[in-house]
Steps between C-alpha positions, in 0.01 A plus 500: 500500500404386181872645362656259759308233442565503101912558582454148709366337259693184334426680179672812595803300691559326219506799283736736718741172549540519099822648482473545113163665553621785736779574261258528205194695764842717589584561097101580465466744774817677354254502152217597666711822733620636159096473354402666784745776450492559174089532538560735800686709316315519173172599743754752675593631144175548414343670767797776436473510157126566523518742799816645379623536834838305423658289201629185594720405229736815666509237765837254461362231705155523562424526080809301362250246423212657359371410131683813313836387669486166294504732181743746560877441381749477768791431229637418184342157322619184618665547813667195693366472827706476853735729352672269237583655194472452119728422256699818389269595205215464692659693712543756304201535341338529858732776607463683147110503662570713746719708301197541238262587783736775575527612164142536483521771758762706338226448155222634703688801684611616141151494390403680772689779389421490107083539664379586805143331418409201766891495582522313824743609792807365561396288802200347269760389243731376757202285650396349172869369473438324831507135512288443837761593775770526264535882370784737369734629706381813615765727360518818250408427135855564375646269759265247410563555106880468582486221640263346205746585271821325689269232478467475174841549398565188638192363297714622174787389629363121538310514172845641366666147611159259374576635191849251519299220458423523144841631414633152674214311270624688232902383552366188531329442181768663348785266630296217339475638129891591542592138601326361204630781236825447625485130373397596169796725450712234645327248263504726205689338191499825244635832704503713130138491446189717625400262701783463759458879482115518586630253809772683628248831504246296663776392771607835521155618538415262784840614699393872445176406686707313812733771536208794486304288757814470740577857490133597532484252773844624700332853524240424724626188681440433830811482629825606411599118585235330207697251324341571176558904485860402573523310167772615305374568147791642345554101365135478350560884327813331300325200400206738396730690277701238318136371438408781323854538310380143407812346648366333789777427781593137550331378774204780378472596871622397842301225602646526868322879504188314344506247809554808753191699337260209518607404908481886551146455399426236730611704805418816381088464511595436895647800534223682349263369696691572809509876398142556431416322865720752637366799317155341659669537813607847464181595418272366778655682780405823254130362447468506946624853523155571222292229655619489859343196700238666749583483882274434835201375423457553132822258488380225628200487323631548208755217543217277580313646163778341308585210695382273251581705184266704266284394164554601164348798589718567791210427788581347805490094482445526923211762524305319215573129630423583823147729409445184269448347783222679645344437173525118513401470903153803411422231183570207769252653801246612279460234272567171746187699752258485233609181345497270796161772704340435201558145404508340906156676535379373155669092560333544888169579386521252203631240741267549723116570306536241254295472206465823245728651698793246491380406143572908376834521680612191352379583151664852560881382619498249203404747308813686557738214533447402150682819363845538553576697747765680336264580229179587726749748636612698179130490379370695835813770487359532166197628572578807682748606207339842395340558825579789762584216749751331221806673680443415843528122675092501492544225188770306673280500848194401275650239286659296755218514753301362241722209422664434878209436681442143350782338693360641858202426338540163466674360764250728768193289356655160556577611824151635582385161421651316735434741769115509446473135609700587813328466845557845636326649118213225608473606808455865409178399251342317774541833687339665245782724375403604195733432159694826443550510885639153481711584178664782654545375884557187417636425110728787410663550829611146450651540176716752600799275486447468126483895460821526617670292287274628179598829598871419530456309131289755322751786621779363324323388231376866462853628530598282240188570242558905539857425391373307210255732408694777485773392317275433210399778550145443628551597885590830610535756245642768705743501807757205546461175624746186497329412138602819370823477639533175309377593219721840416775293607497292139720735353758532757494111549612473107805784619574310799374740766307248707478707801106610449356164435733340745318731844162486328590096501631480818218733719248297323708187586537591853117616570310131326817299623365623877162438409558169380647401836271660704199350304700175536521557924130608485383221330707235758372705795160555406351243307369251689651216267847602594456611878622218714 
């Protein structure tokens, strides 16, 4: 009945005809289902654990969000998310990853064989090579080192053609010293003397260097087509000799094969680049027959592992934004309960006795709105550094609790006050009710339109402190949160992976952007300056 009643209510009409607010009470219900969850299934885990009846994390659904699943590496570092991909050296240096974590097995098995001591099986080493659902193909040793090394031929065989980059650099440079010797033989008034001699060597010198770099370059060149291994250099070898006979030919060189050597360069770094991206391309259909991606089940979860990319130290970017998120709503419930239970029974009672009473709870909230808040914050995180509870969210539940309950507080007292003159608060002293009775029948339950909209405000404004906190390193010491998230991200930012701090940013954005218009809705609905 009294369920009906309150869904009648203008209040509540008002509320559920807030469009805005169901989408934001819909966004914060899909919050609160994955808190739930994740808290399920971290009691589930531990009852196993400690029973050892069953181990949870074998489980691919039921534990792919448990706390040890936000450390483990899923892939190589810096992994695009939604399936883009890299640039090509990126690229490769994530595929050359895998190839090392296969390498490592072929290290350990030979090891195994120099000494037997604490040598592990092969399924143990095959395990430890696992990243989450992603393992090694199941296949004999020497299939799997066969396929390794076909692998890394094509690893040679693109280093082979990065190595045409300096000899391009090289021809360059060159090119420019020969242009400007040329004009000081051209220039040169006295051909008898040692000087013209020391030039033409010089000249001759620089053309030895061009022609060595083309032929060097023409060996390994990507394709048969490269307009500068087709260079003729038979031209540049006569100029070279007369040079040295000191009888330099007149022009000193073909400046038409100068021209074609310096366009060849233009178009030739193109082709380069087009040959190592296709030795990249050769070599990831290789890398799936090692790492091949997991079917069923273990597929799809491990798609949505890396839906959003990995870290620097190849974790998933999903898991840990999403168990971030438990984080940020346990901070949120915990803290905006004691906050706004503590401060609306401290403002009622203050409100509503008067004299020492209100006198201490005044002194006390002024007290504490003189420091900064900021600053009050850092000092109380301090003071559990050293302590056993130092790595738990004890000092984050304890410092703002202490420092949130002023605005509840507050606002609670000035509302006690003008209820205590009301005639129904009368009425019940002429009764003879005594004070508590009337403070708890009467007071409270009628400011329980401000606790709402303190608890909506002191959630986010907990969410947003932890953040704070931890990324300087005062919050949570262990375990992830969206402030760690943000705060390991500074080195990818400077690289340009933004992919970390951009889902820390945007499930924090998401979660207080809700909150904000649901504490907005709240506020219209249930405070009775705004009900109409």
């Amino acid at each position: 009945m009294l369920s009906k009643r309150f869904k009648e209510s203008p209040s509540m009409r008002k509320l559920l005809s807030n469009r805005g607010a169901m989408i934001a009470m819909s966004i914060i219900s899909l919050y609160l289902m994955l808190f739930i969850w994740i808290v399920s299934m971290q009691i589930i885990a531990w009852v196993g654990d400690k029973t050892g009846s069953f181990d949870l994390t074998e489980r691919p659904v039921m534990g792919a969000l448990l706390p040890s699943r936000t450390l483990e590496r899923v892939g190589a570092s810096n992994q695009l998310g939604f399936g883009l991909t890299a640039e090509p050296s990126k690229r490769t240096e994530q595929v050359k990853f895998y190839f090392g974590q296969v390498e490592g097995i072929f290290k350990e098995i030979g090891q195994k064989h120099d000494s037997n001591e604490h040598a592990r099986s092969m399924e143990e080493i095959i395990k430890s090579t696992s990243l989450a659902e992603l393992q090694v193909a199941n296949r004999p040793v020497e299939e799997l080192r066969e396929i390794y090394n076909r692998g890394m031929a094509v690893f040679d065989a693109q280093d082979t053609l990065r190595k045409l980059r300096p000899k391009i650099v090289k021809i360059d440079i060159a090119l420019e010293k020969l242009i400007k010797l040329r004009q000081q033989v051209d220039n040169a008034e006295n051909r008898d003397d040692v000087a013209f001699e020391d030039l033409c060597e010089d000249t001759g010198y620089i053309l030895e260097d061009i022609i060595n770099h083309l032929d060097d370059y023409a060996q390994i060149a990507p394709t048969e087509n490269d307009p500068l291994a087709a260079i003729n250099t038979e031209p540049l070898v006569e100029a070279m000799d007369a040079l040295f006979e000191y009888e330099p030919l007149d022009p000193v060189f073909d400046q038409d094969l100068i021209n074609e050597i310096q366009g060849a360069i233009d178009t030739a770094g193109d082709g380069i680049d087009a040959a190592v991206n296709a030795k990249l391309a050769d070599i990831e259909p290789i890398l799936a027959e090692l790492y091949p991606m997991p079917a069923g089940i273990n597929g799809i979860i491990y798609k949505f592992r890396i839906m959003l990319g990995t870290d620097q130290q190849g974790r998933s970017i999903m898991l840990r934004a999403l168990y971030s998120a438990k984080i940020a709503i346990q901070v949120g419930l915990i803290v905006s309960f004691c906050a706004v239970l503590f401060g609306s029974i401290v403002g009622a009672a203050a409100g509503y006795f008067g004299g020492m009473i209100d006198h201490l709870v005044i002194w006390l909230y002024s007290t504490f709105s003189s420091i900064p808040y900021l600053v009050l914050l850092v000092v109380l995180s301090f003071m559990f550094t050293g302590s056993p509870l130092e790595k738990t969210l004890i000092p984050l539940y304890v410092a703002f609790s202490l420092t949130f309950w002023i605005g509840p507080c507050r606002v609670t007292r000035g509302e006690a006050l003008k209820l205590k003159s009301l005639d129904y608060v009368q009425a019940a002293q002429a009764l003879g009710a005594s004070k508590a009775r009337i403070l708890l029948k009467h007071i409270i339950p009628n400011t329980s339109h401000l606790m709402f909209i303190n608890s909506s405000l002191l959630f986010i404004g907990a969410i947003k402190g932890e953040v704070v906190l931890t990324f300087l390193g005062l919050g949570l010491k262990e375990g992830v949160s969206w402030g760690t998230m943000i705060s390991q991200s500074k080195p990818e930012v400077v690289s340009g992976f933004f992919w970390q701090i951009g889902a820390a940013t945007f499930f924090m954005f998401v979660l207080v952007l809700a909150f904000n218009i649901l504490t907005d809705a709240l506020q219209d609905a249930f405070d009775p300056k705004h009900v109409g």
